[in-house]
Structures are given as C-alpha cells and as structure tokens.
C-alpha positions, 0 to 999 in steps of 0.5 A: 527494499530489495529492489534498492539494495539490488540497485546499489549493488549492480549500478551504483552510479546511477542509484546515487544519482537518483538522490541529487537532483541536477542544479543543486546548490552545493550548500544544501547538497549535504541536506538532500542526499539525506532527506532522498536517502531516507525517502528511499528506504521508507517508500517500499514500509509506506507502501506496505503500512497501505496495503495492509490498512486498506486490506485489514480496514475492508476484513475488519468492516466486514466482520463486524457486519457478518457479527451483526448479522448472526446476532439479529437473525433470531431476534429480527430476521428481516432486519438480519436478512438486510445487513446479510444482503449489505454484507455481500455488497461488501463482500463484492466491494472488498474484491474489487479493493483487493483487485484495485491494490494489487493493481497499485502494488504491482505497479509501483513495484515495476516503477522501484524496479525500473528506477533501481534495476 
C-alpha cells in the first residue's frame, strides 16, 4: 500500500497511467479507472490475506500432528514414533513453503515497487 501511495505522491502521471489502458473506448473509461483503482489497492491485502493462510494453514497442520503425537506415545509407541517421524518431514516441508513464500513475497514486492516507484 505504501508503495502506491509512494507512487501517487512522486509521478502521478505515470501512477494514473497504469489505471487505463491505451485504446480505450471513451464510454467505458469512467468504468476502468475504477474496477483499476480498486484492483490496485486490494493487490498489497490479497497478497498478505496468502501469505498468512498458506503460513497459519502449514503451523496449524503441524500442530495438530505433534498433538497427536504426545497423546499416542503412551498408548501406542510405535505408532507415536511414526506420526513423530511424519511430523518432521512437515517440519521439513514448512521450511521449505516459508523459503518459497518469501521468495513470492519478495518478488511481487519489487514487481509494486518498479510499477509505482
């Protein structure tokens, strides 16, 4: 958002050229500035809303497994020792999703960033 705003503030001109494409028919030039102005400020909140799911969704996962994990430990070792092993692959694949998220992050930041700055 900050990156917009930055934007609109240094070179207005070229941040309101990004909300009407070139060859548009004057009626519906009201109706695009619009539905782009909009689309503009909701990409930075639908960037976040994914980075959280996809960060709280992996955490969650891996909590309910390490729950279950220390409930069948006395009960069923074996089977505790197992979900204990999948728990760590998790683990394993929850770094990698971080790594990969932040890769996204940062990269559709500095893609903002060189289209409003």
């Amino acid at each position: 958002l900050a990156t917009v705003i930055i934007g609109m503030r240094t070179q207005p001109t070229v941040a309101l050229g990004h909300l009407l494409p070139e060859g548009t028919p004057t009626p519906l030039i009201p109706v695009l500035i619009i539905i782009e102005t909009i689309s503009l400020f909701i990409r930075p909140l639908a960037l976040g809303v994914r980075l959280t799911a996809n960060l709280t969704a992996g955490h969650l996962l891996i909590q309910l497994i390490a729950t279950a994990a220390f409930v069948l430990a006395p009960i069923m070792p074996t089977v505790a020792i197992l979900t204990a092993t999948v728990l760590f692959l998790l683990t394993l694949l929850e770094v990698a999703v971080a790594i990969i998220q932040a890769y996204v992050f940062v990269l559709l930041l500095s893609l903002y960033l060189q289209e409003n700055v």
